[in-house]
RODO-2510 file (C-alpha; in nm, 4 decimals, decimal comma):
residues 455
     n   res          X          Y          Z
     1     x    -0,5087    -0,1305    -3,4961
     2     x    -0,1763    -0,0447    -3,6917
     3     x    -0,1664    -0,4155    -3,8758
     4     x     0,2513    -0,3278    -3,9775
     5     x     0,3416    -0,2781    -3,6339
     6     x     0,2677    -0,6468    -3,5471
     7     x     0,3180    -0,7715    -3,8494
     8     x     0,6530    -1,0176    -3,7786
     9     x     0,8000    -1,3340    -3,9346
    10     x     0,7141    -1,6681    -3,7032
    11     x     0,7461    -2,0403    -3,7792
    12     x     0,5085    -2,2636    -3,9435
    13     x     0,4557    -2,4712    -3,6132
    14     x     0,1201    -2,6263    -3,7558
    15     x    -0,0726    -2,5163    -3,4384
    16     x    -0,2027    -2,1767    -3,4214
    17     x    -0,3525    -2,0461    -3,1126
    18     x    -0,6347    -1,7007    -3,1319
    19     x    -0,6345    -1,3835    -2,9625
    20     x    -0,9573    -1,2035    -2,8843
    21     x    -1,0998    -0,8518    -2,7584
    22     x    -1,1833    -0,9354    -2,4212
    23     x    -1,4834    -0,6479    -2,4380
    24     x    -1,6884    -0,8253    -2,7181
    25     x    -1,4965    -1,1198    -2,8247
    26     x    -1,3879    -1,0265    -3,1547
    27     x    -1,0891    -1,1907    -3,2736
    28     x    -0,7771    -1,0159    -3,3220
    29     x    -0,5111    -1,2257    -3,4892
    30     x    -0,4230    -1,6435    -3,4913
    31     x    -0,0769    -1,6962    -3,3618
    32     x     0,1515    -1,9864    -3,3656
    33     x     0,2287    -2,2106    -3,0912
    34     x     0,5990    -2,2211    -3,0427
    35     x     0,5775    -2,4782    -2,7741
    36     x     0,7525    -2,7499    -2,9520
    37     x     1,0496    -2,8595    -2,8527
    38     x     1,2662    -2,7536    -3,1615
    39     x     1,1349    -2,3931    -3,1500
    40     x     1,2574    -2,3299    -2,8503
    41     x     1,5669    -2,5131    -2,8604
    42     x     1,6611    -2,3085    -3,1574
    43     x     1,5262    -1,9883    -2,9994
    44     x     1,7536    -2,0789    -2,6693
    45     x     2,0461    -2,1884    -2,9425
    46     x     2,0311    -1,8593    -3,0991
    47     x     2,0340    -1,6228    -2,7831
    48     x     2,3164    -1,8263    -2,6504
    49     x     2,5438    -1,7919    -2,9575
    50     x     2,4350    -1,3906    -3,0194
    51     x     2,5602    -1,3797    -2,6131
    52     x     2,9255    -1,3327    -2,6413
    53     x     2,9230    -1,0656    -2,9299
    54     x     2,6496    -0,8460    -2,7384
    55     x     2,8067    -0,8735    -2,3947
    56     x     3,1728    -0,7435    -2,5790
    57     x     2,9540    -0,4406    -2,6272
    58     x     3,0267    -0,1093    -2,4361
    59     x     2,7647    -0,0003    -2,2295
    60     x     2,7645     0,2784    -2,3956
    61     x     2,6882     0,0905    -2,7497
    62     x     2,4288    -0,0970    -2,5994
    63     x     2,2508     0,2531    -2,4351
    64     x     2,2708     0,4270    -2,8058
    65     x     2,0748     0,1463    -2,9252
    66     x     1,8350     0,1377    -2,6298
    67     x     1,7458     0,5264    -2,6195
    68     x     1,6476     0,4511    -2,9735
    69     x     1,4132     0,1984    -2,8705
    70     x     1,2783     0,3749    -2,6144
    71     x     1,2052     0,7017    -2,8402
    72     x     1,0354     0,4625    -3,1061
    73     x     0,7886     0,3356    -2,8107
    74     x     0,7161     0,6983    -2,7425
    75     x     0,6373     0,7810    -3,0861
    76     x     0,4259     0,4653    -3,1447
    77     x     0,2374     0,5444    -2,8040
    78     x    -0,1022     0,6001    -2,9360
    79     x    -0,0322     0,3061    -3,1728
    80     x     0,0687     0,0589    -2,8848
    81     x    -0,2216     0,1729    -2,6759
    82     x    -0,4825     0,0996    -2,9356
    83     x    -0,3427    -0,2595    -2,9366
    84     x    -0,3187    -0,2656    -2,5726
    85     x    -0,6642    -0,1928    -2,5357
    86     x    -0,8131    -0,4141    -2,8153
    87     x    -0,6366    -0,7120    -2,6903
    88     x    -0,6628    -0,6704    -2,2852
    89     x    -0,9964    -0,4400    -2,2523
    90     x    -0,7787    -0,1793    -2,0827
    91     x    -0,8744     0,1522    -2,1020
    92     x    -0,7483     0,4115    -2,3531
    93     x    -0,6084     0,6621    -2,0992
    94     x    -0,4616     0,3583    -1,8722
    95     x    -0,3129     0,1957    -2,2049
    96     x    -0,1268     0,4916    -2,2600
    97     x    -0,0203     0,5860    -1,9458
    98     x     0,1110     0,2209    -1,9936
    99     x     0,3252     0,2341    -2,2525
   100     x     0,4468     0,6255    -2,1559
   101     x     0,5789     0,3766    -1,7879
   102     x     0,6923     0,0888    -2,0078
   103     x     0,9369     0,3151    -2,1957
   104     x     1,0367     0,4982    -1,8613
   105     x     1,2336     0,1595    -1,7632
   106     x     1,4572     0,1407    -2,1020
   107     x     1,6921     0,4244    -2,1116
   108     x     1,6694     0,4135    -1,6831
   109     x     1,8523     0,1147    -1,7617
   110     x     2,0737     0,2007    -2,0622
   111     x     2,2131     0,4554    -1,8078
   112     x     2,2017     0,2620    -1,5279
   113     x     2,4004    -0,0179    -1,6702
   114     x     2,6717     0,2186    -1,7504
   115     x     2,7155     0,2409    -1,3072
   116     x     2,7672    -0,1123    -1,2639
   117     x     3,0828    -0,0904    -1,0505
   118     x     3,2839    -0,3170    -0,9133
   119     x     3,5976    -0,2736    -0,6303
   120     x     3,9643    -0,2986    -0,5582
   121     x     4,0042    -0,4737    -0,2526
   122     x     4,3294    -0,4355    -0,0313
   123     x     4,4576    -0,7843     0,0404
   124     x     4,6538    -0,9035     0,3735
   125     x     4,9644    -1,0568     0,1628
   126     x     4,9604    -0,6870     0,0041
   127     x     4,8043    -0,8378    -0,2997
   128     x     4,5239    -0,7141    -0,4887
   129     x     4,1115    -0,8348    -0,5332
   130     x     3,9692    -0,7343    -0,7670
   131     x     3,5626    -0,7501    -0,7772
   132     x     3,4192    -0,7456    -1,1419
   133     x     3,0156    -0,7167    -1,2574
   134     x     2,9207    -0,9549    -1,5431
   135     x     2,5884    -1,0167    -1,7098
   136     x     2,4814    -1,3488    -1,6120
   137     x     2,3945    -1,4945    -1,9438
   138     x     2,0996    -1,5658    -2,1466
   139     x     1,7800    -1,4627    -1,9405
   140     x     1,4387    -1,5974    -2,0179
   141     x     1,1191    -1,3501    -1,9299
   142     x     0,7718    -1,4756    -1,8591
   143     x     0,5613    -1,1561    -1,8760
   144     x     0,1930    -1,1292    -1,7509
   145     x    -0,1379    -1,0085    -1,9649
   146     x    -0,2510    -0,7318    -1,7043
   147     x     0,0746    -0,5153    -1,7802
   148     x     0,1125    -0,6019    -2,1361
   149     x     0,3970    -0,3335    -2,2393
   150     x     0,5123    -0,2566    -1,8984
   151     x     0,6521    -0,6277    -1,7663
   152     x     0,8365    -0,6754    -2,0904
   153     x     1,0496    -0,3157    -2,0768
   154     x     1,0931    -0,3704    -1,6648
   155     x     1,2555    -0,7235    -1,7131
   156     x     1,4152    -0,7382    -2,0534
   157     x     1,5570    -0,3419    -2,0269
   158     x     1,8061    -0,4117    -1,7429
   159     x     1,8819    -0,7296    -1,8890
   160     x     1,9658    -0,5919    -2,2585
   161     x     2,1604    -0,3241    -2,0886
   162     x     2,3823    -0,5048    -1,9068
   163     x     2,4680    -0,7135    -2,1860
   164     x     2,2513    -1,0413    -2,1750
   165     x     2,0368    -1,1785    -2,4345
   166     x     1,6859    -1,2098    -2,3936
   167     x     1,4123    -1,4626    -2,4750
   168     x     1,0393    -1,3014    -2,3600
   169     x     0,7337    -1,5522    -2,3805
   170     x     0,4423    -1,2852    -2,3316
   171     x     0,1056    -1,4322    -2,2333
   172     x    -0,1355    -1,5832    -2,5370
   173     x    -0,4060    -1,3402    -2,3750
   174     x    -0,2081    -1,0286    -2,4742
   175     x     0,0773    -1,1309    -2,7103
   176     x     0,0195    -0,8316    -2,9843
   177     x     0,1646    -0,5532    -2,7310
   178     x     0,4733    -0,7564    -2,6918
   179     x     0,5119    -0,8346    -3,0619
   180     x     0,4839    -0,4285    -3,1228
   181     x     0,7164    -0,3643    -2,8345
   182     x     0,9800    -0,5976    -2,9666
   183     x     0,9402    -0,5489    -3,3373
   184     x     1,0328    -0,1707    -3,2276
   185     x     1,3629    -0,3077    -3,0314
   186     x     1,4673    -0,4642    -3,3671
   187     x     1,4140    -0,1673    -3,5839
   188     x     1,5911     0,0303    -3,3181
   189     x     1,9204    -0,1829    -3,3992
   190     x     1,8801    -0,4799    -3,1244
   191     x     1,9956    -0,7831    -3,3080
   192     x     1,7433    -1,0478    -3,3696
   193     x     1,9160    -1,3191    -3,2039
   194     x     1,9706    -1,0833    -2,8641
   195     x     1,5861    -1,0112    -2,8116
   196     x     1,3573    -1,3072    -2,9173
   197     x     0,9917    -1,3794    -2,8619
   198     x     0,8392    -1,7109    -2,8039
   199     x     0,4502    -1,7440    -2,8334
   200     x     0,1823    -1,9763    -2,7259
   201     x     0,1672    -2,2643    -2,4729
   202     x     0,2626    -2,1510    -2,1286
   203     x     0,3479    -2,4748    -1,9621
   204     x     0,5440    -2,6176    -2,2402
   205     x     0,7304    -2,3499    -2,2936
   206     x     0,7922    -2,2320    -1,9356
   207     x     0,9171    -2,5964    -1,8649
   208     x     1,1612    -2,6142    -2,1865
   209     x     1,3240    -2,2615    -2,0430
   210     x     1,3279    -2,4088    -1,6552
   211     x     1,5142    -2,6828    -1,8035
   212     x     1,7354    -2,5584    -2,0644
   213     x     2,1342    -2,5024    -1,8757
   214     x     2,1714    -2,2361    -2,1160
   215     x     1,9272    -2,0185    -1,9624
   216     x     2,1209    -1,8824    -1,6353
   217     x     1,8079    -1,6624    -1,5457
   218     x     1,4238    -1,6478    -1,5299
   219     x     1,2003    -1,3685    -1,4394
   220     x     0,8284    -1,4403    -1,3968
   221     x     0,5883    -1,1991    -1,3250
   222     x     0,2324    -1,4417    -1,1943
   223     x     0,0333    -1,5886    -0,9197
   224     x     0,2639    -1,7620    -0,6436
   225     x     0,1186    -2,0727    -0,7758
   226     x     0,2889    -2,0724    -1,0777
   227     x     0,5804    -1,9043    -0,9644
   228     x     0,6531    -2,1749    -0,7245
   229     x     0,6318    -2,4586    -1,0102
   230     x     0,8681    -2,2288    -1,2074
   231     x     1,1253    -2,2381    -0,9266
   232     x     1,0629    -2,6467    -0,8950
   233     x     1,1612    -2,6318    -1,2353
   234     x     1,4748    -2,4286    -1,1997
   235     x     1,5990    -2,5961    -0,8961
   236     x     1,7419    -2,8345    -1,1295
   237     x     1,9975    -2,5794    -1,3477
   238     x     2,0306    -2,4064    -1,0243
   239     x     1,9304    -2,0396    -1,2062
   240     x     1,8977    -1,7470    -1,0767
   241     x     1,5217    -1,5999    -1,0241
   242     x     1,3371    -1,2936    -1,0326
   243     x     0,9778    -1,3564    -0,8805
   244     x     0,6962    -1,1106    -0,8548
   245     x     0,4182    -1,2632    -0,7752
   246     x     0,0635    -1,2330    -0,5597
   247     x    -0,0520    -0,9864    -0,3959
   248     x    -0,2928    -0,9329    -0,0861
   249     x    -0,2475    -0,5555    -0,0242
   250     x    -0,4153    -0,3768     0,2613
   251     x    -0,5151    -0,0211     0,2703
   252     x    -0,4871     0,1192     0,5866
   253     x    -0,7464     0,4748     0,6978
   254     x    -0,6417     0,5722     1,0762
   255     x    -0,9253     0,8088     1,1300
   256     x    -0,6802     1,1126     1,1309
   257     x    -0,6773     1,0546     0,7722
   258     x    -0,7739     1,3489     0,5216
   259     x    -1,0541     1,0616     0,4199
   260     x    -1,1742     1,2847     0,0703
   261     x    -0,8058     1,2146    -0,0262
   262     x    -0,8370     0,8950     0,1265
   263     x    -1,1436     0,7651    -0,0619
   264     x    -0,9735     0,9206    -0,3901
   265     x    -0,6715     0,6591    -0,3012
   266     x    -0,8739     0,4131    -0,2772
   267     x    -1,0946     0,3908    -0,5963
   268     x    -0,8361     0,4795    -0,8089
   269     x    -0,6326     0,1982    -0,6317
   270     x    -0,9130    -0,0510    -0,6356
   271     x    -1,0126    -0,0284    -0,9512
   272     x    -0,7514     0,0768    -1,1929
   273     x    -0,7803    -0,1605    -1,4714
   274     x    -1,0978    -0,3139    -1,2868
   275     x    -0,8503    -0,4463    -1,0233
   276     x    -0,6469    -0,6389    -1,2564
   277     x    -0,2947    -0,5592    -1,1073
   278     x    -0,0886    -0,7089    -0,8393
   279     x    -0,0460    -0,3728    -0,6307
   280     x    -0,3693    -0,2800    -0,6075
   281     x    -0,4921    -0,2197    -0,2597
   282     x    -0,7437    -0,6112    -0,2151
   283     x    -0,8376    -0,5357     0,1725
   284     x    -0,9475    -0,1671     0,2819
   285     x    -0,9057    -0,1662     0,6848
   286     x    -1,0932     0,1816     0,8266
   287     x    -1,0970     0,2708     1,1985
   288     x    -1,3991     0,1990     1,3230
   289     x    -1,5203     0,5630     1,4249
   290     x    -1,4792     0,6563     1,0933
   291     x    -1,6032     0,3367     0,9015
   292     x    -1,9143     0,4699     0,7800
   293     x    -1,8780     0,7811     0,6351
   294     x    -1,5358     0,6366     0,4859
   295     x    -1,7967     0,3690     0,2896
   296     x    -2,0193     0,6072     0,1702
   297     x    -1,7401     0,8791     0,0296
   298     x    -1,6780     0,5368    -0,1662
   299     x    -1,9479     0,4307    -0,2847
   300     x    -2,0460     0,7963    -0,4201
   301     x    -1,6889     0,7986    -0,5783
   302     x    -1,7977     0,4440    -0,7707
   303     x    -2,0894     0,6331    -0,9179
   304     x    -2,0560     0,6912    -1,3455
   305     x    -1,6707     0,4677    -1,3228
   306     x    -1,5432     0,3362    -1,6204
   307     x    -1,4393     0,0206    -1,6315
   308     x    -1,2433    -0,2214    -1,8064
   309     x    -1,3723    -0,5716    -1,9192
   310     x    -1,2243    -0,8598    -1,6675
   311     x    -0,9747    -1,0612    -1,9535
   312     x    -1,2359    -1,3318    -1,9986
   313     x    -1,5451    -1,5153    -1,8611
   314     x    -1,3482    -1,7413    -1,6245
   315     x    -1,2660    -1,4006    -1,4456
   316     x    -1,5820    -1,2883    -1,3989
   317     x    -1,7423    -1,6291    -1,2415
   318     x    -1,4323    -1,6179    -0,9908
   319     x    -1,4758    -1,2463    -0,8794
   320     x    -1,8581    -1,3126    -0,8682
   321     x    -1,8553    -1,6090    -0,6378
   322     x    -1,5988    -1,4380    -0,4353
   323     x    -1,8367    -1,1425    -0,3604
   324     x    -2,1354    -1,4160    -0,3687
   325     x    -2,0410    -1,6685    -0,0956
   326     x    -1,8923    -1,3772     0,0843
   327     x    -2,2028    -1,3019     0,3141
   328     x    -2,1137    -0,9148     0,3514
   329     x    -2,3208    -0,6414     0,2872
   330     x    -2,3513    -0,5534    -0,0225
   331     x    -2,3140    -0,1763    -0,0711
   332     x    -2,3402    -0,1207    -0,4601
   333     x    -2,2544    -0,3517    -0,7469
   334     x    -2,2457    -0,7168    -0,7544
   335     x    -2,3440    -0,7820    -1,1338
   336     x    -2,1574    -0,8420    -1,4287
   337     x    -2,2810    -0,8152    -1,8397
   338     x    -2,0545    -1,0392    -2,0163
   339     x    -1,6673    -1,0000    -1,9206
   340     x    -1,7546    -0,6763    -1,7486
   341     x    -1,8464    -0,6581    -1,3640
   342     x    -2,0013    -0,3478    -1,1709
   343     x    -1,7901    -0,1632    -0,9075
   344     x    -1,8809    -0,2944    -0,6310
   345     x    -1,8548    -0,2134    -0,2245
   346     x    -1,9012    -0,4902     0,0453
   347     x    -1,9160    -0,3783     0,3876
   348     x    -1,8563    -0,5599     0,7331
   349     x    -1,6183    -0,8269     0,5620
   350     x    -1,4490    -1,0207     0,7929
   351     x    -1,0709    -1,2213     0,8450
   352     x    -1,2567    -1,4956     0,8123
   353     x    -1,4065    -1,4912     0,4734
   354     x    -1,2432    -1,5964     0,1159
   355     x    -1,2506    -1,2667    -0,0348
   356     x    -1,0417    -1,1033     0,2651
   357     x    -0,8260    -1,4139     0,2055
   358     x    -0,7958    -1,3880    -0,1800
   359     x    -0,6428    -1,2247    -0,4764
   360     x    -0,9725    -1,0540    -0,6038
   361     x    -0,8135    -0,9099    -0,9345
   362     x    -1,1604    -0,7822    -1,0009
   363     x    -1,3141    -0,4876    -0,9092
   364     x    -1,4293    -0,5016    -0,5806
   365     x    -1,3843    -0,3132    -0,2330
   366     x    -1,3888    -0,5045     0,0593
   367     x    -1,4368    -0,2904     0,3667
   368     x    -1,3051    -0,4269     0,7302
   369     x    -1,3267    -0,2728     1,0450
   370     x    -1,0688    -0,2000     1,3091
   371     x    -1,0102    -0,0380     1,6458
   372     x    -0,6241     0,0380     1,7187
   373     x    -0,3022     0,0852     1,5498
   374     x    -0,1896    -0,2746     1,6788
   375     x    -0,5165    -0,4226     1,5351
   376     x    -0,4704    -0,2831     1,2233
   377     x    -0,1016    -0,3970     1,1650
   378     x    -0,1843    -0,7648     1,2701
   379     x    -0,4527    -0,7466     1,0113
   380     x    -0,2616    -0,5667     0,7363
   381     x     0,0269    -0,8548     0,7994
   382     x    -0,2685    -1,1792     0,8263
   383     x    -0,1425    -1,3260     0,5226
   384     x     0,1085    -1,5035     0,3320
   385     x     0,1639    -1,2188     0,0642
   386     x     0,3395    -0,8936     0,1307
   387     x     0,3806    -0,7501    -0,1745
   388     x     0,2378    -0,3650    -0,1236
   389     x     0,0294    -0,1400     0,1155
   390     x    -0,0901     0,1506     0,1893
   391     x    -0,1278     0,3534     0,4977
   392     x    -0,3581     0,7005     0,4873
   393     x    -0,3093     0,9048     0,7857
   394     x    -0,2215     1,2821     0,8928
   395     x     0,0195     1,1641     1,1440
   396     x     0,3127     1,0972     0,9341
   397     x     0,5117     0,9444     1,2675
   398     x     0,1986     0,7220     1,2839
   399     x     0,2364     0,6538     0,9319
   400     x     0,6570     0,5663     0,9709
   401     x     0,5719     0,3990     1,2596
   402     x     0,3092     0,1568     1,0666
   403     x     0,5170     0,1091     0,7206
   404     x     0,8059    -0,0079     0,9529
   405     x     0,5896    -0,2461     1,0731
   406     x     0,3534    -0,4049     0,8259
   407     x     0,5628    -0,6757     0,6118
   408     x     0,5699    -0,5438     0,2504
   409     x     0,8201    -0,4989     0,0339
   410     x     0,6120    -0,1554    -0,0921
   411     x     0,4584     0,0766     0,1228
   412     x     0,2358     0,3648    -0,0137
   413     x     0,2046     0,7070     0,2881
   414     x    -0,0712     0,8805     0,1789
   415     x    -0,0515     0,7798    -0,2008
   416     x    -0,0873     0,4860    -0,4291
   417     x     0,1396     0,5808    -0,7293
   418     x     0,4471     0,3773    -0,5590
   419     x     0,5919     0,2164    -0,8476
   420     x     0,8588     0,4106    -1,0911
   421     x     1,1772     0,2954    -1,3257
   422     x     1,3858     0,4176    -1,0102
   423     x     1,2259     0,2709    -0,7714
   424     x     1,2394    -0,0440    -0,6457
   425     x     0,9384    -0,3260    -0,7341
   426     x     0,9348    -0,7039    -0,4975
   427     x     0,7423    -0,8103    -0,2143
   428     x     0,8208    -0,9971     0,0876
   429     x     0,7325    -1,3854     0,1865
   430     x     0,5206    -1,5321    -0,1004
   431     x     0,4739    -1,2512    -0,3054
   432     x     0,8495    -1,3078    -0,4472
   433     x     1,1922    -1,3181    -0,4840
   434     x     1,4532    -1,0332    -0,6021
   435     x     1,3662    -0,6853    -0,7370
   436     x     1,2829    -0,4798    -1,0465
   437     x     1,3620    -0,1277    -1,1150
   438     x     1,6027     0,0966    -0,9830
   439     x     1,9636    -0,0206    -0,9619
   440     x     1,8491    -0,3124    -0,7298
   441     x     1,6962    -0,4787    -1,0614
   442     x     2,0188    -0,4070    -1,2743
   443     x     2,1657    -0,6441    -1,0045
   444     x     1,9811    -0,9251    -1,0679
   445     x     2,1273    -0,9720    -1,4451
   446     x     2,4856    -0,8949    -1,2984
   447     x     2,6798    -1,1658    -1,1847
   448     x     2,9680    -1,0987    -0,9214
   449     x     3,2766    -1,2159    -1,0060
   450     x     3,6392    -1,2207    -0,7843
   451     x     3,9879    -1,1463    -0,9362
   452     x     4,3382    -1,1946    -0,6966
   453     x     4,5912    -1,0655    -0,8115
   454     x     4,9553    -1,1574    -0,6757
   455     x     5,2126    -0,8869    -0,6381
***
């Protein structure tokens, strides 16, 4: 692990907090907790003064400095990953695929910026109204430990770009990907004060950036649990939010499905990063005539998979009494060796059971049965999240027909690979508020604002 690229300058705090390999518990590096008070009231102090001078930028001037960034990630890639996957258990090849995405979403949104256009509207009294974009302000960005590189360039990219300052606490699970990330910004030419990192306790600090009425904008990336305590504590200063939270995806195979490609889909959906990500497909609905040979393509397609450890023990006893108390058949899997668990298949799960009900975020694939189209969409939409899913069919008007349906903010024909810089990334009901990516997330650091002019 290159020991210079997160090698960076923190406080003294006098409370240090440890960071360890999830795969055999080795520690990695003691950190300071920033959760007091005057550390992040001088962290908020400083992105709110460095505001004015970095909004005054051109977009232009704020892309040149970006692209730089960006082409520093890229060069550090094999770097990055080997921190990725010391500190988060993530797989070489899915680390860097990682950081190759995380630096897709940086000069997507140096360019991007640079289209924020506003309007000339024709008045009645022959006047003028003008409508302007302006970045909101100082933006605070609460970034998860599944996507360590990823969640930091997708919310603090668009941001920079648009000409806010940014404050990023990054989870104490997987802090050393953010520090490398953001120690690259810096040498790239992003001021210090602009981009800051805050380490360490997660409810102090979340609650001392809810609360500050400098901070016009938070984006949290979590379980809805969290995510609703975070707006709670928001409601106050009346900011603006970014939410992407839980996830409950189903994975729809109509039996006119190519199922080899369909069974592909779904392992690599299932259990990329051992099922530690918010889009991956959680309940697998197959129509009934084709139910069993659709369980046994994926079971055979489990055999020799590599898997990542779960991030710690506390993980692995919630995925295993999920599968445990469960009561389905168990088709392969179902044991764990320290914080890694087996791929594993249940069969003949049910509506009515906790896993169908839950965020797994572990690496199991539940399999329900259905028997029509309209069966399958009340299923797919029996829950309070909709943040992705996935239809597999060869009728594509079946397909349209379904996606238009089924209440997700993502939907995946045929494919799994839905999310890109230019794309769009936000569920529906409780799986969050606003979007990320695309221009839709340079909107949410843009603030709208109305000029008349008198003739």
């Amino acid at each position: 692990m290159n020991k210079k690229l997160i090698a960076h300058k923190f406080p003294d705090t006098g409370k240090d907090f440890e960071v360890r390999n999830p795969a055999n518990g080795k520690l990695l590096a003691k950190l300071p907790d920033m959760g007091g008070t005057k550390f992040i009231t001088q962290t908020i102090d400083n992105a709110d003064s460095a505001f004015a001078e970095w909004k005054a930028k051109t977009a232009w001037e704020r892309a040149e400095i970006l692209h730089k960034w960006s082409d520093l990630i890229l060069a550090h890639k094999q770097e990055i990953a080997k921190i990725m996957h010391s500190e988060s258990g993530k797989l070489m090849s899915e680390s860097i695929a990682e950081v190759e995405y995380a630096a897709s979403f940086i000069p997507w949104s140096a360019e991007e910026a640079k289209r924020s256009y506003g309007e000339i509207i024709p008045m009645r009294n022959a006047a003028r109204g003008i409508v302007a974009k302006e970045p909101i302000g100082v933006v605070a960005a609460i970034t998860p430990w599944n996507f360590p590189a990823a969640m930091i360039t997708r919310k603090t990219a668009p941001a920079l770009a648009v000409g806010c300052t940014v404050i990023c606490k990054p989870p104490q699970a997987t802090p050393l990907t953010a520090i490398a990330i953001h120690n690259l910004g810096l040498q790239a030419g992003l001021p210090e004060a602009v981009f800051q990192l805050v380490l360490g306790d997660s409810g102090a600090i979340g609650e001392a950036l809810c609360a500050s009425k400098k901070i016009r904008k938070l984006s949290f990336t979590g379980s809805t649990e969290i995510g609703k305590k975070l707006m709670e504590q928001c409601a106050s200063t009346m900011k603006k939010v970014t939410m992407e939270l839980g996830g409950n995806a189903p994975f729809i195979v109509f039996d006119d499905a190519n199922l080899e490609k369909a069974a592909s889909g779904a392992v690599s959906s299932r259990f990329r990063n051992s099922g530690q990500t918010c889009i991956c497909a959680n309940r697998f609905l197959v129509q009934e005539n084709i139910y069993d040979e659709f369980a046994k393509l994926v079971v055979r397609k489990c055999k020799n998979l590599e898997l990542a450890p779960l991030i710690n023990e506390k993980a692995v006893q919630k995925v295993d009494a999920l599968v445990k108390n469960s009561k389905a058949d168990l088709l392969c899997g179902g044991k764990s060796n320290g914080n890694f668990y087996e791929p594993t298949v249940l069969k003949n799960v049910t509506a009515k059971m906790e896993i169908y009900n839950e965020e797994i975020f572990g690496p199991v694939l539940t399999l329900v049965k259905f028997k029509t189209e309209a069966e399958a969409v009340k299923l797919a939409n029996g829950t309070p999240y909709g943040l992705a899913g996935y239809i597999y069919t060869g009728d594509l008007q079946k397909g349209w027909r379904v996606a238009e349906q089924i209440e997700f903010g993502m939907v995946g024909i045929n494919e799994t690979a839905i999310s890109a810089a230019h794309s769009p990334f936000g569920g529906y009901k409780e799986s969050g508020i606003g979007r990320e990516g695309a221009h839709y997330g340079i909107e949410e650091y843009l603030e709208t604002k109305f000029i008349s002019i008198a003739k």
